[in-house]
N, C-alpha and C positions, 0 to 999 in steps of 0.2 A: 899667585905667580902663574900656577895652571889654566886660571878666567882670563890671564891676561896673553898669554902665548896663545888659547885657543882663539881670541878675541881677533886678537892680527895675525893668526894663518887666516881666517873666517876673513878679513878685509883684502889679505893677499890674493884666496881665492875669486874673490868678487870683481878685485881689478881686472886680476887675468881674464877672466871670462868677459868683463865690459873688453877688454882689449880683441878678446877673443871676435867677436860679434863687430867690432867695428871692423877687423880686417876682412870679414865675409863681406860686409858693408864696399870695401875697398875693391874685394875682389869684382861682387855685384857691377861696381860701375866696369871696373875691364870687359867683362864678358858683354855687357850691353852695349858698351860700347864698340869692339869688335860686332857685336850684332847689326849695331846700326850706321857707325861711320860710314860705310857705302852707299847709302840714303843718298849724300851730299856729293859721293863721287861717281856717280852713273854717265853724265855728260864726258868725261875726262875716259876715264873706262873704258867706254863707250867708244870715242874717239878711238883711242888706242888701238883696240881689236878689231876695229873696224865693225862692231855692232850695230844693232840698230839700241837705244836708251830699255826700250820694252824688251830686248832679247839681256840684256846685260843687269837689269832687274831680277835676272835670275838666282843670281846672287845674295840677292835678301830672300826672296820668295820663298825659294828652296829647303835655304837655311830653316827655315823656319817652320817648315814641314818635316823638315829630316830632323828638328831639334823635338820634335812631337812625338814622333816615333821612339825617338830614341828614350824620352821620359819613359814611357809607357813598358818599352821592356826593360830598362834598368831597373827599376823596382823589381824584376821577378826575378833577377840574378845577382843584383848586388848589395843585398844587405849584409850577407859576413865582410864586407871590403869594412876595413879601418877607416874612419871617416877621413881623419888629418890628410893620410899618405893620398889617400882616392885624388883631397883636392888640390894636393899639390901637382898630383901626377895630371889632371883635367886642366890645369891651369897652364902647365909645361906644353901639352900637348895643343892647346889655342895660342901659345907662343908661336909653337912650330908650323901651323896654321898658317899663320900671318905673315911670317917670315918665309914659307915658300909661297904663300900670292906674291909677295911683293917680290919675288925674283920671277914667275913665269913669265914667259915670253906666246905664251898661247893660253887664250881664251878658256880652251880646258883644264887648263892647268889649274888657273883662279879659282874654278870652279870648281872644280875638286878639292883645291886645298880650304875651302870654306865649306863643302861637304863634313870635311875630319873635325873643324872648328867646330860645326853643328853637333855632333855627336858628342864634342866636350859641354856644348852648352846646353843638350838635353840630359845629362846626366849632373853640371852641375844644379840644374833648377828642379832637379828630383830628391838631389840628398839636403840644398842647402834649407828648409822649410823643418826636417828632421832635426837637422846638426841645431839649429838654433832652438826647438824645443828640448836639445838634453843639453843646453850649456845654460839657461834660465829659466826660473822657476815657472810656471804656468803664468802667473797673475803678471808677470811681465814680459810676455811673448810679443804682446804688442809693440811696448816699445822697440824690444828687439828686432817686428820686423818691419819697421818705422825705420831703425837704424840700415838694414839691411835694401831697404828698396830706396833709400834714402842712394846709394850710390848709383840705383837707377834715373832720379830724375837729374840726381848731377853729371850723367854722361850725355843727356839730352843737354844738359847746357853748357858744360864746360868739354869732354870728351868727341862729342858729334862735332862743334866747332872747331874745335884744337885741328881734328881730322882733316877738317874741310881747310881750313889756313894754311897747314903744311902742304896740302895740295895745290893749292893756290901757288904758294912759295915755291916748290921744291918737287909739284908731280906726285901721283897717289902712292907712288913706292916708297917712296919717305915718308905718307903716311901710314900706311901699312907694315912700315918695320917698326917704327915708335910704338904703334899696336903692339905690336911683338915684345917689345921693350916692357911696355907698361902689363904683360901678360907674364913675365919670369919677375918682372917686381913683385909682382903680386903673390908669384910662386913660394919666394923667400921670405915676405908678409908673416904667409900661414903658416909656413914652416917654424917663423920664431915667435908665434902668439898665438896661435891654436893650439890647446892640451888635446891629448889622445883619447879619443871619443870611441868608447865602447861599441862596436858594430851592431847593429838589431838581428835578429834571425833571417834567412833567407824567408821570403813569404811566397812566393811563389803569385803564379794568374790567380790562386783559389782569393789569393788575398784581395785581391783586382776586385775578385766579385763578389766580394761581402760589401767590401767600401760602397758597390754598387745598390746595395741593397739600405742603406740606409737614405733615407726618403730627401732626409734635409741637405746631406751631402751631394745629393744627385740635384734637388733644387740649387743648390747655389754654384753647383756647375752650370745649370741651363742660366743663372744670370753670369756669370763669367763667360759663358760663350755667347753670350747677347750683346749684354755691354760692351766687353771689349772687343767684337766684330765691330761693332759700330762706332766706338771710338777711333780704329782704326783707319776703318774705312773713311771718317773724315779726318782723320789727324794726317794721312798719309797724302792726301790734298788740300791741306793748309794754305800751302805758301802759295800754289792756284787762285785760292781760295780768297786769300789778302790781295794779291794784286788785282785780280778780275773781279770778283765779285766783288769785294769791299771794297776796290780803289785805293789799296793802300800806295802811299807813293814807294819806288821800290828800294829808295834808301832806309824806307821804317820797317820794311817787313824784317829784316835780320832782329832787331832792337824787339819787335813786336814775338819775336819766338824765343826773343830770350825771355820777354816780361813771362812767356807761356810757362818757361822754363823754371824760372826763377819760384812762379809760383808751385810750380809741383814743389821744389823743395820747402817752400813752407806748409805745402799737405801733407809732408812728411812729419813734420815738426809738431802740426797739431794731432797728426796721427798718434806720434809716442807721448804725449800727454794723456790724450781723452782717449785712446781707443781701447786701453784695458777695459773703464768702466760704463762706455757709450757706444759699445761696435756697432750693433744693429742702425741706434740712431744715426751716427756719422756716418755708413756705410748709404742708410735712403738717403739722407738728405744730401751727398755729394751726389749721388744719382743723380737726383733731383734735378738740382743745382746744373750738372751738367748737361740734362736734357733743355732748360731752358735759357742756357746759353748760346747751345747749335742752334732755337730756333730764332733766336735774335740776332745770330750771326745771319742765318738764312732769309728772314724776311723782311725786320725791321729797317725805317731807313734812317739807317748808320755809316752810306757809302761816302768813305772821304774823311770820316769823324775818328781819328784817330782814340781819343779819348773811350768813347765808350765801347770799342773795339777793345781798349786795351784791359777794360774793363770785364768785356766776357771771355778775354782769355786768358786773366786770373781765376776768375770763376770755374770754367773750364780747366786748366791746370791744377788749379786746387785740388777738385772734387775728382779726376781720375787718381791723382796719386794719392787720397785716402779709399778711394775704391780698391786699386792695386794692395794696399797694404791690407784694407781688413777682410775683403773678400781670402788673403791667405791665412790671414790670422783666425778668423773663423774655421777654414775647413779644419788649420791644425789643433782647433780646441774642438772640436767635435770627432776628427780622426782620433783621439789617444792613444794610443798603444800601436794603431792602425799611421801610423802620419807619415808613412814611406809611400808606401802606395797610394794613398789618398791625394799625399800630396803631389807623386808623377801623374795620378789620372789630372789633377789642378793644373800643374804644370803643359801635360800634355794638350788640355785645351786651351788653355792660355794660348802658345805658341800656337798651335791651328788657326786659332780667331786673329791672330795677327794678318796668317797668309791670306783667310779667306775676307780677311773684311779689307784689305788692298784691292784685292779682285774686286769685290762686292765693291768698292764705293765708286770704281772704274765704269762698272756697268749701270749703277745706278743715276753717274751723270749724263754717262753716254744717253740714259731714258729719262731725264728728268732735270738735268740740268745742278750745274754747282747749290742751286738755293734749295732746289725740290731735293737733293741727300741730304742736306744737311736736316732737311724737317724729318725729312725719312728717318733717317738714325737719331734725331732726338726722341723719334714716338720710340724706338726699340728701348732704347736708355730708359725712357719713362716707366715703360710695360714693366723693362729689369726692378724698375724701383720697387714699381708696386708690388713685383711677388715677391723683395725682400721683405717686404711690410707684412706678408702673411708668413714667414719664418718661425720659426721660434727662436729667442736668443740663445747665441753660441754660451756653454757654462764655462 
């Protein structure tokens, strides 16, 4: 009677927790989404305030440097904070975000209120790499954070969209409050399926620079800030990319970023499969995989050829969203005890390489032309592979 009540508390706890992990999963795409729906609405924006597109880009830009910052000191004051309450209260606060862009009437106004957003989403992508190593065992972190950036590539395909339609429809303010919307859903999510997560110790900068001092951990930062400068750098002119370069006709490029789209979620998929027992390998070989995708976008002649376009931006989509997943799952099996800070320094460069590989891929067309970056950033991607290769595997 006692093997059998301990049996199904033991399966009640296990659900909770998968429940647990999926709503991080859900919150995941809010916040990405709030990150990137402006992508699609810069033109519209733009208009409005009478900007110029490059000055209303500030908006993401910024975001995403201020979301960097904010990692990097959240780790050193808030590890007594109660996990649950933190994220619901992070979550509330990029409601409130959203909900005052979409009312300003001035340029500053937006701009600020995606400031306060930035500050929720450097601090959710500090604690959420933690939270998910104390609600699953080690040997299944991976799938957990499969499941977890898993709501990353669905905002690139269903949330960035959604964004961009209601604008279409109904003016970016009505996209910007559904943000809102989907950022207090998200709040009541966590509130009724995340259990109360034990806070860690405060750790303080000293913690910063021990994480700093371990060899491997600082490697596979310099390939997260490689890789993902350079993924960025060309993902951020895609749709350029499709029209001019490739000759996409411009009724296919929408369909052609979904196929992008579509397939990151299945790099999610095979991420929580194999990544527990194959990190190292999945992690090069989607490098890999992704370096000679840009250079086939960039020089092969494919203009006009929808098919095998759509073919390297499977490939391409695949192999960043298992990069994204194990590149985290790694630092958090190598961090232990340490996966707060480890994971804000992760996090911190993460969002940096966002901002800087926008800039960077700008400058590098300006000198080289849509086809000469795309070779560019496949060599960096390739180099990141190879010094996975000399790693040692995450335990």
């Amino acid at each position: 009677m006692n093997r059998h009540a301990h049996l199904t508390n033991s399966t009640a706890v296990s659900w909770s927790r998968r429940l647990a992990v999926i709503a991080l999963g859900i919150s995941a795409f809010a916040i990405v989404t709030t990150e990137l729906a402006p992508i699609g609405l810069l033109s519209p924006l733009a208009a409005d305030f009478g900007q110029t597109e490059a000055r209303a880009g500030l908006i993401v830009t910024a975001y995403a440097w201020v979301a960097a910052i904010i990692a990097l000191l959240s780790a050193t004051c808030l590890g007594r904070l109660p996990r649950k309450p933190l994220l619901v209260v992070l979550m509330v606060i990029l409601a409130l975000s959203s909900l005052t862009a979409a009312q300003g009437s001035q340029f500053i106004t937006l701009l600020m209120a995606r400031m306060v957003g930035a500050l929720a989403h450097g601090v959710f992508w500090t604690i959420i790499g933690a939270t998910a190593a104390q609600l699953v065992p080690a040997r299944r972190l991976g799938l957990a954070s499969s499941i977890i950036f898993g709501g990353v590539s669905a905002a690139s395909v269903i949330g960035v969209p959604l964004a961009s339609l209601l604008t279409q429809l109904n003016g970016w303010r009505t996209a910007f409050t559904a943000i809102a919307a989907l950022s207090l859903l998200t709040a009541i999510i966590i509130a009724l399926t995340v259990p109360r997560i034990p806070p860690t110790p405060s750790l303080g900068m000293q913690a910063l620079l021990q994480v700093l001092r371990h060899r491997t951990l600082v490697a596979l930062y310099a390939v997260t800030a490689g890789a993902i400068t350079a993924h960025f750098a060309a993902f951020t002119y895609i749709e350029p990319a499709l029209s001019h370069l490739l000759s996409m006709p411009t009724t296919a490029v929408s369909g052609l970023l979904l196929i992008f789209g579509l397939a990151g979620i299945v790099g999610n998929v095979v991420s929580g499969r194999l990544m527990d027992r194959y990190l190292k390998s999945l992690v090069t070989l989607a490098l890999a995989v992704i370096a000679l995708c840009l250079i086939a976008l960039g020089v092969l002649p494919i203009r006009g050829l929808i098919l095998p376009v759509s073919l390297m931006l499977i490939g391409w989509g695949m192999g960043i969203a298992i990069v994204f997943v194990g590149l985290q799952t790694w630092v958090l099996r190598l961090a232990g005890n340490a996966a707060m800070p480890a994971s804000a320094l992760h996090v911190a460069i993460f969002n940096a390489a966002i901002g800087a590989g926008a800039l960077l891929g700008g400058m590098v067309i300006t000198a080289f032309g849509m086809a000469g970056m795309m070779v560019i950033m496949a060599v960096v991607v390739m180099l990141s592979a190879l010094c996975v290769m000399r790693l040692k595997q995450a335990i």
